[in-house]
N, C-alpha and C positions, 0 to 999 in steps of 0.2 A: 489543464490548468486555467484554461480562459471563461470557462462557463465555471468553474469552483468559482474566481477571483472577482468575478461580474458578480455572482451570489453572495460574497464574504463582502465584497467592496459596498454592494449597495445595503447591506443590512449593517452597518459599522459606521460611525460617524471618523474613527480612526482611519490612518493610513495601515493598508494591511500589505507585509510583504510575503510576500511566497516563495520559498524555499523552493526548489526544485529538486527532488536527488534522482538519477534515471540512468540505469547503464539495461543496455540488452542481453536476451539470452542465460538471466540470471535465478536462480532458487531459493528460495526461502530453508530449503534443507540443510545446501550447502552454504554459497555465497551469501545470502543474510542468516544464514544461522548464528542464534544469539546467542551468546556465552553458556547463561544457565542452560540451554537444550541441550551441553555437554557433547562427545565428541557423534558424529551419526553412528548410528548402535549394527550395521549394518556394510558390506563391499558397496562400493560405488562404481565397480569392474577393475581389472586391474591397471589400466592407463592412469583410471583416475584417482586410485588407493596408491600408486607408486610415484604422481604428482601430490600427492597431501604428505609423504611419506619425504619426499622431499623439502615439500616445503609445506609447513602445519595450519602456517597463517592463512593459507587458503581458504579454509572455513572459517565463518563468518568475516573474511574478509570486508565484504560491502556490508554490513554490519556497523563495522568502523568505519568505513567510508562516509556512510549516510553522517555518523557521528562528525564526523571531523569538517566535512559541507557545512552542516548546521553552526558548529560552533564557531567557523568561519565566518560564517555572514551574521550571525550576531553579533562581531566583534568587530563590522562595518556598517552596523545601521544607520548610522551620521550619515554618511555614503551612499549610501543605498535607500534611502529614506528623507528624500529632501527636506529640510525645514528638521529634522528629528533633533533629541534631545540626547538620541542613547539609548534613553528609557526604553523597555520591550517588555510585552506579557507574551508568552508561550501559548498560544490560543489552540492550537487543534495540531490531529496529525493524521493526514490523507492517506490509503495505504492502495494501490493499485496493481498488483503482480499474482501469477502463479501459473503461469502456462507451462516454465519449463517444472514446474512441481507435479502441474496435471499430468503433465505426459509421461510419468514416471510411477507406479504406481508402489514404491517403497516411500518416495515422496508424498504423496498422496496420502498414506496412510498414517503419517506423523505432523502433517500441517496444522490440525485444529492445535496439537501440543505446542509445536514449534511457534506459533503465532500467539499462544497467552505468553510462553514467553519472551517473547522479541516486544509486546506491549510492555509488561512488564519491567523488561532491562532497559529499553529504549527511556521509560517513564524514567528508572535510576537515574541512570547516565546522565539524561536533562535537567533532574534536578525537580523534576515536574509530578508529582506523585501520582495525580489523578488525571495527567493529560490526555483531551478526550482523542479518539482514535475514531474514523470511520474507514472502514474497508468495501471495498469498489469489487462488486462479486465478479469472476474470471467468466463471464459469460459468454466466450467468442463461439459463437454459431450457434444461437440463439435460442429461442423456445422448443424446439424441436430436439438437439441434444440430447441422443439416450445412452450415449459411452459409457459406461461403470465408472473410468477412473474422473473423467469431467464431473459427472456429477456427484462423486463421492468429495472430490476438492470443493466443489460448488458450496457443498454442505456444510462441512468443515469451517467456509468460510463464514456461514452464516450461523455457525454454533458457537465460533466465540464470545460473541457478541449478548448468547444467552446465559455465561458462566456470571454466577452470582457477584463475584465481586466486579465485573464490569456493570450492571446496572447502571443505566444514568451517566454512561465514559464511554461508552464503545459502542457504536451501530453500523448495521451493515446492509448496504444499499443490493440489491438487485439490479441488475444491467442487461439481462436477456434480452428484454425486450428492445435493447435498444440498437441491437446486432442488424445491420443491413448487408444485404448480399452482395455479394463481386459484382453483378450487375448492376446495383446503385451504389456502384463503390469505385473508387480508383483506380484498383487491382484485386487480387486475388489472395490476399497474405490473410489469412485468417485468424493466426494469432498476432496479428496487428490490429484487428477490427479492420483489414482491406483500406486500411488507410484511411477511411470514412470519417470526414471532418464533423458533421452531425450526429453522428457515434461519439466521438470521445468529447465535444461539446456537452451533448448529452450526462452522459458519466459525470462529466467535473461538475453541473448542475445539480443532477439531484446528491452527489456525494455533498455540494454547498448547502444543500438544502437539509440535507441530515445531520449538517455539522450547527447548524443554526438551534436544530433544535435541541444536539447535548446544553449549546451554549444559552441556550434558553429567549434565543431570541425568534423576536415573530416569524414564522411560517409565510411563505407566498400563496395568494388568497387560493 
């Protein structure tokens, strides 16, 4: 978020707030699965078919999360926005996840669906019909990556972005490149990006940079 909000901050004459929503460990399948994607068509094994069976709000749980974060700090901007009015434009929506989707390969194969409609519902819900969306590609372990289900997610991700009615609302950045090894990295966590502070600077960068240009504003030379 600090290399997005440097990118959003300096191309804006406005004050710009950032939302944060972030929990770990989480799916696009399951845990953000959006209402319309309906219930997974699919077992999840039996632990986790007799914890839904349990309790059902567990899909798309963070779904509504994300929801209820956002509608939260809009409803503190005074607060949260020194000098503010209240007044708020809904300007863009960062999207960065899908390792625990990658590593599943039932997940994997329902992402590109699952993701027009979590754009889709999420755009409902806010109110916001044509809210632009950039998606942050799951790149961890970089250009070299030839796993079937990584780069069948990878694809996925970068197919949304091609569906007609996103035109001109939806882009989706590539992040391979930006992948640095354990060695010039912190640790070893690979689906953390190894912790690598110029890694995820990176990322919030040119995702600022692709949000600039739904929003039609100048490009960095």
């Amino acid at each position: 978020e600090l290399g997005f909000g440097w990118v959003m901050g300096n191309a804006l004459d406005e004050p710009v707030l950032l939302i944060k929503c972030a929990w770990g460990g989480k799916s696009l399948a399951v845990d953000f699965r959006p209402p319309s994607a309906g219930r997974p068509p699919y077992s999840l094994g039996a632990k986790a078919d007799d914890a839904v069976a349990q309790d059902p709000a567990i899909v798309g749980r963070y779904f509504r999360e994300t929801l209820a974060l956002v509608r939260a700090a809009l409803a503190r901007v005074p607060e949260l926005v020194p000098g503010s009015d209240g007044r708020y434009e809904l300007a863009g929506f960062g999207w960065h996840q899908g390792w625990n989707d990658r590593v599943n390969e039932k997940f994997t194969a329902e992402y590109e669906a699952n993701f027009v409609h979590f754009v889709r519902d999420m755009r409902t819900a806010l109110g916001a019909p044509t809210l632009p969306f950039v998606v942050a590609e799951t790149g961890m372990t970089g250009l070299t990556e030839n796993h079937p289900r990584a780069l069948s997610l990878m694809r996925a991700q970068a197919a949304v972005a091609t569906h007609p009615e996103f035109k001109g609302n939806v882009a989706f950045v590539s992040t391979r490149e930006f992948w640095r090894t354990a060695e010039h990295s912190p640790n070893n966590q690979g689906y953390h990006w190894n912790c690598n502070a110029e890694t995820y600077f990176l990322i919030g960068a040119a995702t600022g940079e692709a949000m600039k240009q739904l929003l039609g504003l100048p490009s960095h030379p």
